[in-house]
C-alpha positions in Angstrom: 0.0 0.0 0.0 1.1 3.7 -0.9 -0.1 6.9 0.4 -2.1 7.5 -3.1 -4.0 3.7 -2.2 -4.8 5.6 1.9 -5.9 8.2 -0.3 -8.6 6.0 -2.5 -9.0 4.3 0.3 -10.7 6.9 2.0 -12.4 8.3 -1.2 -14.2 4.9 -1.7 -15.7 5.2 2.0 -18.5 7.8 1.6 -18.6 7.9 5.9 -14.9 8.7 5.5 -13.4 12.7 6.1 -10.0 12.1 6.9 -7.3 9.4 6.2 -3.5 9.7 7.3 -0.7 7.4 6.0 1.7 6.8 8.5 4.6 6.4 6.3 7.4 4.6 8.4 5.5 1.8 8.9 3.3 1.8 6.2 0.0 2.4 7.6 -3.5 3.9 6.4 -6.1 4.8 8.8 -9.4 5.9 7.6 -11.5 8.0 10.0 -15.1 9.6 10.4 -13.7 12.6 12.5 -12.0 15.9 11.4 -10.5 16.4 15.0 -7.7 13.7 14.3 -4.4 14.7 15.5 -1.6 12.4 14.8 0.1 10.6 18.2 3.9 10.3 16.7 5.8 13.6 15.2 4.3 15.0 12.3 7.0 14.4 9.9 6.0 10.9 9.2 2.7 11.0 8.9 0.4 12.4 5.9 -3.2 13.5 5.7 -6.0 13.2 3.3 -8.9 15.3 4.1 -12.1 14.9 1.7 -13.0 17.8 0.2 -16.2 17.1 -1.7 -14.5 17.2 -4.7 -14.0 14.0 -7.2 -11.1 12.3 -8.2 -12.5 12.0 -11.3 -11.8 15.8 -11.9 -9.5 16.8 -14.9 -5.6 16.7 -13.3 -6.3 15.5 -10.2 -5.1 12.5 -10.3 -1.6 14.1 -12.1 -1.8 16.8 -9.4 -1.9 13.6 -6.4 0.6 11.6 -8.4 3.1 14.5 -8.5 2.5 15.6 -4.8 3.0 11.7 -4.1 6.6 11.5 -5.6 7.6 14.3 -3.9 6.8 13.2 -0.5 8.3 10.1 -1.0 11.7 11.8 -2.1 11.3 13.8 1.1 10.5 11.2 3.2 13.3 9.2 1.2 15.5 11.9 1.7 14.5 12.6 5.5 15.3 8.8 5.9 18.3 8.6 4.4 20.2 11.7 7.0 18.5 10.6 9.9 20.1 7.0 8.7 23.7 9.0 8.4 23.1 10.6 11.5 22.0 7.5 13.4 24.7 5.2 11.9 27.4 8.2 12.4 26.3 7.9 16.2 26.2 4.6 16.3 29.4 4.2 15.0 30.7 7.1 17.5 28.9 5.0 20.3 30.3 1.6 19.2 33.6 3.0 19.1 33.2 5.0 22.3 32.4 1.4 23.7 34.8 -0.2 22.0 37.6 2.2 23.6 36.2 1.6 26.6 35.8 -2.3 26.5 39.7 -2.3 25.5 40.1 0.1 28.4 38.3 -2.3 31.0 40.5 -5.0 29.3 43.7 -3.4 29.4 42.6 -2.6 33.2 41.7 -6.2 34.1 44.5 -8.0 32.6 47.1 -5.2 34.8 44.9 -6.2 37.9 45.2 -10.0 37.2 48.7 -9.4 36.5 49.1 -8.1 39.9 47.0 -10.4 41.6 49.1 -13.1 39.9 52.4 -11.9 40.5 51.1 -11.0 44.3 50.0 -14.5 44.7 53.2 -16.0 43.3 55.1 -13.3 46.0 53.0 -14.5 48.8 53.3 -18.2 48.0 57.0 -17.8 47.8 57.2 -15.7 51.3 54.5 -18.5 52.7 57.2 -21.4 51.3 60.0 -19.2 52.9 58.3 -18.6 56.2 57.3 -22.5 56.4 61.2 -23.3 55.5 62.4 -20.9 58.3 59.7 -22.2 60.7 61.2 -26.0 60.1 65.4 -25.0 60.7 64.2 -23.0 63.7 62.1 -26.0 64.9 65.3 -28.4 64.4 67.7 -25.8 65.8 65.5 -25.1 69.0 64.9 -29.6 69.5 69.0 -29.9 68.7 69.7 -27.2 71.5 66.7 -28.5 73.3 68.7 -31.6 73.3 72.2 -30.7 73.9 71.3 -28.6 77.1 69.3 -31.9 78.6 72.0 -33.9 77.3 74.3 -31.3 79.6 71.7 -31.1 82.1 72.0 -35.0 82.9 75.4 -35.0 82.5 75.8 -32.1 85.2 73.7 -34.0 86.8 75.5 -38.0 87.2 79.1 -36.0 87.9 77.5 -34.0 90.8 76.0 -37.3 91.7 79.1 -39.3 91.5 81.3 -36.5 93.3 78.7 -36.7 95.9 78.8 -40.8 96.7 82.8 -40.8 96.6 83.2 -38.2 98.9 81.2 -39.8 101.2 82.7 -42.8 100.7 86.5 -40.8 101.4 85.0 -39.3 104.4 84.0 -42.6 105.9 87.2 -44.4 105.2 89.3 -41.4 106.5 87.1 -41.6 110.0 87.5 -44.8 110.2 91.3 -44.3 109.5 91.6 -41.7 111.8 90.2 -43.5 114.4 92.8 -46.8 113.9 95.2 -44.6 113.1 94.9 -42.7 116.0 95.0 -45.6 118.4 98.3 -46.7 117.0 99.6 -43.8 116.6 100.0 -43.5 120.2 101.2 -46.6 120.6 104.0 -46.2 118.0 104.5 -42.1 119.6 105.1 -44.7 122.9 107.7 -46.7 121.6 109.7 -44.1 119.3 109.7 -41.6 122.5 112.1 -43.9 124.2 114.9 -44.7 121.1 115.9 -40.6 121.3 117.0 -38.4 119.0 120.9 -37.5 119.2 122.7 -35.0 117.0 121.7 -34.6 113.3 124.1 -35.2 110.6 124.5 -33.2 107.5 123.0 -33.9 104.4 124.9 -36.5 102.2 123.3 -36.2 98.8 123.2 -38.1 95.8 125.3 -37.0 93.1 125.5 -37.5 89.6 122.4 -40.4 89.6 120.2 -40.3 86.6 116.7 -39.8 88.2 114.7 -41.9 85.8 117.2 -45.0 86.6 118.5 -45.1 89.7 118.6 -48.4 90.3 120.7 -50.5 90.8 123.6 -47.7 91.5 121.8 -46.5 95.0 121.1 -50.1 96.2 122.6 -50.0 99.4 124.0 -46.5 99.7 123.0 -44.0 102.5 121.4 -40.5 102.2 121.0 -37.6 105.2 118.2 -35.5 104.4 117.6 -32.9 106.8 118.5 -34.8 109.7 117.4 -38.4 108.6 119.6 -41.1 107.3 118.3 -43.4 105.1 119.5 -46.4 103.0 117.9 -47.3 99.5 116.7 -50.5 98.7 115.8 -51.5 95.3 112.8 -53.6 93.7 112.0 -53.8 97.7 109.5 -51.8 100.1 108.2 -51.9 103.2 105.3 -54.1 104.6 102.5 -52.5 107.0 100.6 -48.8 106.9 100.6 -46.9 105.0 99.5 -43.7 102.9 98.0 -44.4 99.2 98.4 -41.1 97.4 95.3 -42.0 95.0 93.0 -43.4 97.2 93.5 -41.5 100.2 93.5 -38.0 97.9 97.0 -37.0 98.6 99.4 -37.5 95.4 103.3 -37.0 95.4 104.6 -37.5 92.0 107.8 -36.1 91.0 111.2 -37.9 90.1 113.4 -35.8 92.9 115.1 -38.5 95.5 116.2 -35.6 97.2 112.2 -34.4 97.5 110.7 -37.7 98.2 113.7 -38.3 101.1 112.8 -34.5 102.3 109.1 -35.0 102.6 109.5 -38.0 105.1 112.1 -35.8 106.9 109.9 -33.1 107.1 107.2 -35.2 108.5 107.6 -36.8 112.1 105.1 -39.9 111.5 106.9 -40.8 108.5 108.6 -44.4 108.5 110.3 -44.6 105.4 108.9 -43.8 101.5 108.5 -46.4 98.4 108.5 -45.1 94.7 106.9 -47.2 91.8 107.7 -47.4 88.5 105.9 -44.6 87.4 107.6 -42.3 89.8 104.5 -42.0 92.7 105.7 -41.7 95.9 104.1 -43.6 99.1 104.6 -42.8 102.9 105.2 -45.7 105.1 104.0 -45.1 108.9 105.2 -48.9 110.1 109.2 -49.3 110.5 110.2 -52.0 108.9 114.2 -52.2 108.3 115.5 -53.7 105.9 112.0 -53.9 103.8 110.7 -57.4 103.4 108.7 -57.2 100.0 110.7 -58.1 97.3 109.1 -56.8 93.9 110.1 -58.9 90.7 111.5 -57.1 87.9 113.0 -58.3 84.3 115.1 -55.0 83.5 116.1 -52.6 85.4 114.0 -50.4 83.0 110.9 -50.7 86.0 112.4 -48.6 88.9 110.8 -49.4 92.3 113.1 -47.8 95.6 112.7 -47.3 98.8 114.1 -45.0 101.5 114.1 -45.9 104.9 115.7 -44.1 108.1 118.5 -46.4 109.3 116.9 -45.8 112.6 113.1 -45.8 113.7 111.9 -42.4 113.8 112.1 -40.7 117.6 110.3 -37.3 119.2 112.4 -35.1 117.5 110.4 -33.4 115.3 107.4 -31.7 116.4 104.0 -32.8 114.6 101.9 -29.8 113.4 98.1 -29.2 111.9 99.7 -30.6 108.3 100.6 -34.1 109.6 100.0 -37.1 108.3 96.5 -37.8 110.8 95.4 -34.9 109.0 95.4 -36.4 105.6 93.6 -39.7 106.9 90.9 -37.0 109.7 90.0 -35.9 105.3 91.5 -32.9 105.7 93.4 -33.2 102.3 93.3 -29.4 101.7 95.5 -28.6 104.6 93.1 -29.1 107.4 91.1 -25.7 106.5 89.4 -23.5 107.6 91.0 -24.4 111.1 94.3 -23.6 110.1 93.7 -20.1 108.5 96.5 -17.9 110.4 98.3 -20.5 111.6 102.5 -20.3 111.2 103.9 -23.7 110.0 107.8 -25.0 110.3 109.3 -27.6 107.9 112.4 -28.1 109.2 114.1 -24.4 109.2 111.3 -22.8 106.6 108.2 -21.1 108.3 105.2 -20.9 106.3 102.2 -18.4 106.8 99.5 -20.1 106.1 95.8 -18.9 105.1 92.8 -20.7 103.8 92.2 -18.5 100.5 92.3 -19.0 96.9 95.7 -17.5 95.1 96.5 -17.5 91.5 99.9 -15.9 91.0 101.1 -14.0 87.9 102.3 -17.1 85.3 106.3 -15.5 85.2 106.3 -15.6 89.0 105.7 -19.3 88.6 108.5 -22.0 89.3 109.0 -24.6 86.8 108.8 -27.6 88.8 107.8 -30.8 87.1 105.3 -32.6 89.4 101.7 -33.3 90.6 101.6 -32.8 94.4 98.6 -32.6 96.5 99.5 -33.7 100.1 100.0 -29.9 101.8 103.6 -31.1 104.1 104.8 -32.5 100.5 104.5 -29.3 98.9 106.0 -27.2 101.5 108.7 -29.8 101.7 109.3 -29.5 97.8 109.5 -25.5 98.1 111.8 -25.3 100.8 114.1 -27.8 99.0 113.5 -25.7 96.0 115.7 -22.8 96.0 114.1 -19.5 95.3 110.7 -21.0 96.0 108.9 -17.9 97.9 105.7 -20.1 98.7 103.3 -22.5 97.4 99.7 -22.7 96.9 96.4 -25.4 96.0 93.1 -25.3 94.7 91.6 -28.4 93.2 94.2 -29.4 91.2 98.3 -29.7 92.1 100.3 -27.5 94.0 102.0 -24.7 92.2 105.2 -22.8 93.5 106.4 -18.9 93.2 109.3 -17.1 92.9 107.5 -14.2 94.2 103.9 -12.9 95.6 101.7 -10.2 94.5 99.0 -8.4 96.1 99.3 -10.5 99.6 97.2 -7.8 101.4 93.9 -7.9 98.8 94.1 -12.2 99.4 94.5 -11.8 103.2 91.7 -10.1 102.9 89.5 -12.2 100.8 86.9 -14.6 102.1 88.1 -17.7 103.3 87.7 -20.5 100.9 87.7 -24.3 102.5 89.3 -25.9 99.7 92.0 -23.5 98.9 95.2 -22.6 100.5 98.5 -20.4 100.1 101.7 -20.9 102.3 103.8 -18.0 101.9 107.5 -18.5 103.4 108.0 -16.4 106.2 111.4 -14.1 105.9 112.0 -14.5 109.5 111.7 -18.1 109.2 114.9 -17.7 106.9 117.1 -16.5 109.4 
């Protein structure tokens, strides 16, 4: 249908007035009613209003023909700018939303990028953190470990110090007790041989101290006072002192020393060194010795001294004797004999209960482990230019020379240390 046919349409309908052709979509609508006003803009619609006049009449149909192509090329052309127009704006709007999809893109891909790369960082810091987490785990169980390890270990050594030293202190009371009651027997029997004058000191001379023996067998000493003949591969039967077991220890290769320390000590009988040079103190007089030790070589060097005479009441016992070692009091019989002024034979000691570490050039080089307090005093006085001597737990080191005396006489007293200083009026 055209607009001419809405036209005809409404010419052929004598109750028709007024017919519009809607011309976008193509529609005729015939009406009875003048008052008709379109319901869309007027542009696209056309009216036919009946005018009383035929069609029939001479050019009309020429005149509607012509008025008829021109509305179509109107409408045509109307169509055809409104089409540029809308397609220009739809293409501005596609590409508007085009730019903007790419930008949305653009933006999404950077935020999954950084997601990604954020979640790769914080897998990588969680892997790290769980590797770190394990070695601190194994390093806090291993040093977990170690310090019970130490723990228990501290521990069985505290435990074992504790059983043996009760075990020493009962053996030395029981010691002390025996040894007491025999000690005054002996003390009875030795008060009646006498003393008489002492001779001088008759050395040996020009004896290699590692093998002595057999070139001493038989000869005679004087240390100090005390003459003694040496026996070798024989010692004494009866008492006497075990420097292991009964915590004193005299091990040096000296004969002069070992001979000296029995001198120096009243209760002394006679002294026996083994092969490895550790001396032991005899408290039974037995002369000559009876025991007879078997030896291939003369490589194994056992000797004894003994006095050629039991010992008598000359020499006064003091707090360092040999009942000491045996009453425990290993470490010179402290703290009871802080203060106290002690002779060995012409050398006076001042002794004090307190811990002394001298400079390491004031030390003496004296090759020996000594812990029996008389023994150490013995070996510094036969030492010459030994100043003193002092013990902790360990052996008995010897000076040249003291430092800062006042500050240690002045310390606190410590029961298992002790310092003897020699006395310069003692060396007169």
């Amino acid at each position: 249908m055209t607009a001419a046919d809405c036209a005809g349409k409404c010419a052929e309908n004598p109750e028709c007035v007024v017919s519009t052709w809607y011309a976008t979509k193509k529609q005729c609508l015939a009406l009875s009613d003048r008052g008709f006003r379109t319901y869309g803009p007027a542009k696209y619609w056309v009216t036919f209003v009946r005018t009383g006049k035929t069609t029939e009449e001479k050019g009309g149909n020429k005149q509607c023909s012509s008025e008829k192509l021109a509305l179509e090329k109107e409408l045509q052309e109307r169509c055809e700018k409104e089409k540029v127009i809308l397609r220009s704006k739809c293409d501005e709007d596609r590409a508007s939303i085009d730019k903007k999809l790419q930008e949305s893109k653009e933006e999404w891909e950077k935020k999954i990028t950084a997601l990604k790369t954020s979640c790769d960082a914080d897998k990588s810091a969680k892997e790290q953190c769980e590797q770190d987490k394990a070695e601190l785990n194994k390093k806090h169980n291993e040093e977990k470990y170690t310090k019970e390890k130490l723990e228990q270990e501290k521990q069985d050594i505290l435990n074992k110090y504790k059983e043996e030293k009760a075990a020493l202190e009962k053996a030395n009371n029981d010691a002390k007790t025996k040894l007491e009651q025999e000690n005054n027997k002996l003390k009875e029997v030795i008060a009646t041989s006498g003393g008489g004058p002492a001779k001088p000191d008759s050395l040996p001379v020009g004896i290699n101290p590692y093998l002595p023996c057999p070139n001493i067998d038989g000869k005679e000493y004087t240390v100090d006072g005390v003459t003694y003949r040496a026996f070798c591969w024989k010692k004494p039967r009866g008492r006497y002192i075990n420097t292991d077991v009964d915590g004193g220890k005299l091990n040096i290769r000296d004969l002069v020393i070992g001979m000296k320390a029995c001198s120096l000590d009243s209760a002394c009988q006679g002294v026996y060194s083994d092969h490895q040079s550790y001396w032991t103190i005899h408290l039974d007089y037995q002369f000559p010795p009876l025991d007879e030790i078997p030896h291939l070589n003369g490589a194994e060097q056992h000797l004894s001294f003994i006095p050629v005479q039991p010992r008598g009441n000359n020499f006064k016992p003091n707090a360092l004797a040999i009942p000491s070692l045996l009453a425990g009091n290993v470490f010179g019989g402290c703290p009871e004999s802080d203060g106290q002024q002690l002779t060995i034979g012409s050398h006076t000691f001042n002794f004090h209960c307190r811990e002394y570490t001298g400079a390491p050039d004031a030390q003496l080089p004296i090759s020996s482990y000594i812990r029996y307090p008389p023994w150490c005093l013995a070996v510094c006085a036969g030492t010459p230019g030994c100043e003193g001597t002092s013990m902790g737990y360990g052996s008995c080191k010897f000076y040249s020379r003291f430092e800062k005396l006042e500050k240690m006489e002045q310390s606190k007293i410590v029961p298992h240390h002790w310092v003897a200083v020699l006395s310069q009026a003692g060396n007169d």
